[in-house]
C-alpha positions in Angstrom: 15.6 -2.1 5.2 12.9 -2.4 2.8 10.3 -0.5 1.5 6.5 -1.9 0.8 4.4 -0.1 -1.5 0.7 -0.9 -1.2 -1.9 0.2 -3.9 -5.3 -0.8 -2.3 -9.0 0.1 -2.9 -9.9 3.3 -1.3 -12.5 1.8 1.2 -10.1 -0.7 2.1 -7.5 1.8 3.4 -8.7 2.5 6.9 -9.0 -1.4 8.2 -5.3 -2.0 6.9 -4.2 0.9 8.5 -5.8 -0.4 11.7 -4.2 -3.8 11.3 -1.4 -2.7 10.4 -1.2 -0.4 13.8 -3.0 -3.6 16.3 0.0 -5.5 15.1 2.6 -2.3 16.2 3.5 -0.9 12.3 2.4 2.4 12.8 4.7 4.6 10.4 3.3 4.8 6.6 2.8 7.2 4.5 -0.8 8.0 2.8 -1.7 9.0 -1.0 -4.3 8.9 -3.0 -3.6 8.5 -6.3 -5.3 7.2 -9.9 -4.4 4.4 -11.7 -5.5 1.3 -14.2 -3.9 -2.1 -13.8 -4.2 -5.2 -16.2 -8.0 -4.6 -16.4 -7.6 -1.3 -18.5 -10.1 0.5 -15.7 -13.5 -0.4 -16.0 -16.6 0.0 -17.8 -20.2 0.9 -16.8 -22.7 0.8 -19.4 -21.0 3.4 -21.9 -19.0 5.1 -19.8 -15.2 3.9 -19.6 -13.3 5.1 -16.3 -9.8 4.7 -17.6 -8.2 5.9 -14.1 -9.4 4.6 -11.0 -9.2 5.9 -7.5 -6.7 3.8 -5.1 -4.8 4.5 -2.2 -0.7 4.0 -1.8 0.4 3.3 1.5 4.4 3.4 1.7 6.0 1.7 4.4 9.5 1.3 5.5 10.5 -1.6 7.8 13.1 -4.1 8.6 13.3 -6.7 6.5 12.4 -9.5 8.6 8.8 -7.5 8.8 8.2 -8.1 5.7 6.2 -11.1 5.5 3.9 -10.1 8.1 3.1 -6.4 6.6 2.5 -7.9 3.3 0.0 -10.4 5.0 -1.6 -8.1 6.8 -2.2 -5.9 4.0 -3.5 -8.5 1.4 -5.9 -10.0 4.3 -7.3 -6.8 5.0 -7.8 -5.4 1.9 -8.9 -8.7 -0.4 -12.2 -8.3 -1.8 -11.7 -11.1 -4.2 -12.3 -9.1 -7.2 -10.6 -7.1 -10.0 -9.1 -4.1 -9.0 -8.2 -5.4 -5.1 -4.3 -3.9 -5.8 -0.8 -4.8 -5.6 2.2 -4.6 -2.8 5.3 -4.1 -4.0 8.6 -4.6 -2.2 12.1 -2.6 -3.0 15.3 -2.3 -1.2 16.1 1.1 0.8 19.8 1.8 0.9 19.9 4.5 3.0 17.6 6.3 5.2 18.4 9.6 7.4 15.9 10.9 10.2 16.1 15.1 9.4 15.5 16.6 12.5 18.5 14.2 14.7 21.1 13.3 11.3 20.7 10.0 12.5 21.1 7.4 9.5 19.5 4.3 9.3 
């Protein structure tokens, strides 16, 4: 199993979360969180917002769904600009459903 880790622009989030569910990958995981990436935030006149509102989607799949998540995910949430995001992809050694024990 893999995990994908999506950091996407706030207004992006709901049309890759419909994508994503038209194409059958309905379980993720939602956060909002803050962050800067290689740009070092952004800068509007003279104010400098050092943190800027994204989204993290989280999504757990086999590993043969990979390719198509992440393709999904870049399509719908390209602006072609600075600050569009990053997916990131790690291994999952074990997972464990609570309510049925059953491992995965």
């Amino acid at each position: 199993m893999k995990m994908i880790i999506a950091i996407i622009r706030t207004e992006k989030c709901k049309l890759v979360k419909e994508n994503l569910a038209n194409s059958g990958f309905y379980a993720l995981t939602e956060m909002s969180v803050r962050g800067r990436g290689k740009q070092k935030g952004i800068t509007i006149g003279e104010i400098q917002y050092d943190m800027l509102p994204k989204d993290m989607l989280m999504i757990v799949c086999k590993e043969e769904d990979v390719k198509t998540i992440k393709e999904i995910i870049s399509s719908s949430a390209k602006t072609g600009q600075i600050g569009d995001g990053k997916i990131f992809v790690i291994d999952v050694e074990d997972a464990m459903t609570i309510r049925t024990g059953e491992q995965e």
